[in-house]
N, C-alpha and C positions, 0 to 999 in steps of 0.2 A: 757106733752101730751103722748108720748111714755112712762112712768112710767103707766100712765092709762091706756093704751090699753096694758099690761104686754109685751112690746117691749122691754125686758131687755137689751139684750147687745146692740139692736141702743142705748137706753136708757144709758146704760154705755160710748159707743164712744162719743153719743153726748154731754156726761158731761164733757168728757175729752177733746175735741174738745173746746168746753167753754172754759174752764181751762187753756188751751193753747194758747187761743187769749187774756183771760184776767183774770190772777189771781187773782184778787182785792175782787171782788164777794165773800159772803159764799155760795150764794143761790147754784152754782153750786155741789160746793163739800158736800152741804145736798143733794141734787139729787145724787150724785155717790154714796155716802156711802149708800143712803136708796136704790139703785138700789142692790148693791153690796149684802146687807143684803137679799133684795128680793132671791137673788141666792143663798143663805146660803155659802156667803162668809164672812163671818163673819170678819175672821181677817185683808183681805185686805178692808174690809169694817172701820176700825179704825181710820185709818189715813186721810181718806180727811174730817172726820167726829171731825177729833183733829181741822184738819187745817178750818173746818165750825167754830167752836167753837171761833180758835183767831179771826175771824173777825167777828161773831157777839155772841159773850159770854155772851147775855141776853135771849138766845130765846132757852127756855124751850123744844119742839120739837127737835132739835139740841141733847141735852142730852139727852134726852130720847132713841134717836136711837144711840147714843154713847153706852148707859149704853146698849142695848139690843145686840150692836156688841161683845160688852165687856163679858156680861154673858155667850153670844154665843162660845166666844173664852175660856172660864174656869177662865177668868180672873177676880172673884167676889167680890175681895175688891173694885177695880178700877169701877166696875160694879154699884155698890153698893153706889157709893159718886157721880157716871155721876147722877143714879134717884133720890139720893134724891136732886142732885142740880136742877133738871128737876122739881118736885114737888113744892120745895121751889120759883122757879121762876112761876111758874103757879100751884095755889093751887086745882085749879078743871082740873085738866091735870088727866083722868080716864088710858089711856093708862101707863101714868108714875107710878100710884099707882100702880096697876097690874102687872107689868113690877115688880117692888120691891116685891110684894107679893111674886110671882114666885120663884125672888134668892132668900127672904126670905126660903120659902118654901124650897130650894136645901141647904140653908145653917142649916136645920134641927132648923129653927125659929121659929115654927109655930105660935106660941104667935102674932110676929109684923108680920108675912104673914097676919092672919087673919083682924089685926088690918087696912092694905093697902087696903087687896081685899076690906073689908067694903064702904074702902072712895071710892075707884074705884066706885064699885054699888051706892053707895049716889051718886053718882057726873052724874053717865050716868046708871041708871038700866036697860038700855037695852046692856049693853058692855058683853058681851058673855065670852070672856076672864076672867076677875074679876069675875064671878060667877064660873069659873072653880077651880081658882087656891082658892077659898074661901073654896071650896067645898076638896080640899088638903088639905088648912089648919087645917078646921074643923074634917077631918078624923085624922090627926096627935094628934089632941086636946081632941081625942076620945069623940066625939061628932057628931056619925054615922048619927043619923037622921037628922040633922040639915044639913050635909051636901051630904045627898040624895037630899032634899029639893033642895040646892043651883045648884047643877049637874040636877035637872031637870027644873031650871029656865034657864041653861045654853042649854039644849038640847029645850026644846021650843023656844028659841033666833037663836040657829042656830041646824037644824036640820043635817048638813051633818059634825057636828066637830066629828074626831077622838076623840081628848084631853076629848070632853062634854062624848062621849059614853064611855071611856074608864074608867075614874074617875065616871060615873052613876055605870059601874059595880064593880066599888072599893067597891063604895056606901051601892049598896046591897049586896056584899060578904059581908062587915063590920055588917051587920045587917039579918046576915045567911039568906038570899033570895035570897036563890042559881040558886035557875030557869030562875029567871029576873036577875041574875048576870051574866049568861053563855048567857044570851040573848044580854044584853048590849055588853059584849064581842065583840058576837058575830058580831053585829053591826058596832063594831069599825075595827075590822078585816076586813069585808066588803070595810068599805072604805078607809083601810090604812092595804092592806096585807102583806107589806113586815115590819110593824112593831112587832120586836121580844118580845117587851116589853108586849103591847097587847095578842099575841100568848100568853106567859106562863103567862099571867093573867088567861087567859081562860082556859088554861092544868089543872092549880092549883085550882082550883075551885072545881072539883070534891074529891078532898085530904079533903079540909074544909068541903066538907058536910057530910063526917064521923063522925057517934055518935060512934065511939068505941075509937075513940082517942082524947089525948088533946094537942094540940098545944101550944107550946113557943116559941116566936120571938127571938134571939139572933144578930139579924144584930142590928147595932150601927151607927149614923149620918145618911148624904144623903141617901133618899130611906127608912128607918126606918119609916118614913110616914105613910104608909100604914098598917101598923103593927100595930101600937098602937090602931088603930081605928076601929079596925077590932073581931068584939067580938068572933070571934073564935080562935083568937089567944091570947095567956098572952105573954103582951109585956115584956121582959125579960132588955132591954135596959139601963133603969134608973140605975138597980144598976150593970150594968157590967162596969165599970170604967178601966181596962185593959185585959191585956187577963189570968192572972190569975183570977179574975172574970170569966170569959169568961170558962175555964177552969172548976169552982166550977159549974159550970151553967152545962156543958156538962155534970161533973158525978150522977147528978139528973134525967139524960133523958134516956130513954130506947136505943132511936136512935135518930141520927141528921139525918137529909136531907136536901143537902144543892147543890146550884151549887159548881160549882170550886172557892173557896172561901177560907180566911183564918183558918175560921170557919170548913173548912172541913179538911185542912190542921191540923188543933189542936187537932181537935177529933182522926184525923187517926193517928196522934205521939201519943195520950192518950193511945190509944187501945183501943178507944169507938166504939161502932159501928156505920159505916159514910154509907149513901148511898148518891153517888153524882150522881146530873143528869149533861149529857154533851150533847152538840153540837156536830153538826156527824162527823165535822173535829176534834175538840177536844186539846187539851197540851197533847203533846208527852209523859207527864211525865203518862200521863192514859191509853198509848199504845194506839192501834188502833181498838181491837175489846176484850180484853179480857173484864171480867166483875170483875178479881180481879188483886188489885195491888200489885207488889212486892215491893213495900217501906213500903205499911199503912195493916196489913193482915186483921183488920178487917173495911175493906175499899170495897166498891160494887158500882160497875158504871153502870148506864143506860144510854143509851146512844143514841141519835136522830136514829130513821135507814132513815132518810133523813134530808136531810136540814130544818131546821125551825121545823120538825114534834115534840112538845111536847106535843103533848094530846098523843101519842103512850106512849112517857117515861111515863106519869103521869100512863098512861093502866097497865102501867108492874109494877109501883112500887104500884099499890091500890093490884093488885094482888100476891105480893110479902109481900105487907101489912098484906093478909089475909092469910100467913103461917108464919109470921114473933111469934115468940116467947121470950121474955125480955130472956135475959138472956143466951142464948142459941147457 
């Protein structure tokens, strides 16, 4: 009952209070861990969710919030063997499929994400979740339309998700409809403003709807997602196998633009031209306000002039864009 009315921490005492007149039970320690989880305690959320598990090790639920404590904590192989035990014990378990899409999805699978979120929506097409992370998949699998599609069966299900708005505007960058992509943004932003991810979706948007340039992806693994699916960029990914790759790739481009990244770190020992965007705090190693560095010379920092503000850096580098000359 306290779990229902989001009473977390009575919710958490009263579990431990359980627990402590009688450990015998799993029922409790599925209460604290799902309590625990609810607070984005992910890691201490593990353990009473192991010790659910010895006492009753058939009950699919159990796992499922195992695996989602597990992802939460970085811990993805472990993640990864809690849902499919969670599936296998309940084969129309939507939450579990979805859950697996997801690390799917992080573990740059998109292949068997797709193939999860699928069973997820077969099993509950109203599960709001499984249409989002399908709608990841499908962008990774560059198959944009299909999963605008799926991001807007997700934002009709639940109108007020960040994750729906924020993968709608992946959707339409992916398929240069840019207007309805800075709208979507925009949206998510609205309802989850201290998310940074959101923010420089939205900064970046304007860069893409540039017809004088052409875009190459060079990120590799997690995150890469969004990249391949995205018709204004040429995913570069597939064949960058190291960083000598990586390297071969950089002396093809006029300019890289990139956060604080290895990628920017490569280009500026290249002597390619790097423009990096930073955060208003920033790594020391970018100093504090210059705009060049003394390690990388042909290295150029823009740099937040407030916290979170990346539509400003995206402002300066469209405008830094339009004197920018190959070569020079």
């Amino acid at each position: 009952m306290l779990l229902i009315r989001d009473d977390l921490p009575a919710a958490v005492d009263s579990c431990r209070r359980a627990i402590s007149l009688d450990a015998a039970p799993g029922e409790p320690y599925l209460a604290l861990g799902n309590a625990l989880i609810r607070q984005a305690q992910y890691e201490a959320a593990v353990e009473p969710l192991h010790m659910a598990i010895e006492r009753l090790p058939e009950q699919a639920i159990i796992n499922n919030s195992l695996g989602v404590a597990l992802l939460e904590s970085g811990q993805l192989a472990t993640a990864e063997m809690a849902l499919r035990r969670a599936i296998a014990l309940a084969l129309a378990l939507s939450e579990g499929y979805s859950n697996l899409a997801h690390l799917l999805n992080l573990s740059h699978q998109p292949e068997g994400a797709a193939a999860h979120a699928w069973r997820a929506v077969e099993h509950d097409e109203k599960f709001a979740a499984g249409w989002i992370n399908l709608s990841g998949a499908l962008l990774a699998l560059d198959q944009p339309a299909e999963a605008l599609t799926a991001a807007e069966r997700a934002i009709a299900l639940n109108a007020d998700s960040t994750e729906a708005e924020n993968t709608l505007g992946s959707a339409y960058a992916a398929l240069a409809r840019d207007f309805e992509a800075r709208a979507a943004f925009e949206r998510a932003i609205a309802l989850a403003p201290e998310s940074a991810e959101i923010h420089f979706n939205h900064a970046l948007s304007p860069l893409f709807a540039r017809d004088d340039i052409a875009c190459y992806g060079l990120q590799v693994g997690p995150g890469s997602e969004g990249i391949s699916g995205n018709e204004r960029i040429e995913d570069l990914s597939p064949r960058l196998k190291d960083f000598a790759d990586t390297a071969d790739a950089i002396g093809g481009l006029d300019l890289v633009i990139s956060i604080d990244s290895a990628v920017a770190h490569l280009a500026g020992a290249l002597g390619h031209p790097v423009w990096v965007m930073l955060s208003h705090g920033g790594d020391w190693r970018y100093l504090r306000e210059a705009e060049d560095n003394p390690w990388y010379p042909t290295m150029r920092h823009f740099r937040q002039p407030e916290p979170g503000d990346w539509n400003a850096v995206v402002r300066v580098i469209g405008a830094a864009l339009d004197e920018f000359s190959p070569g020079v």
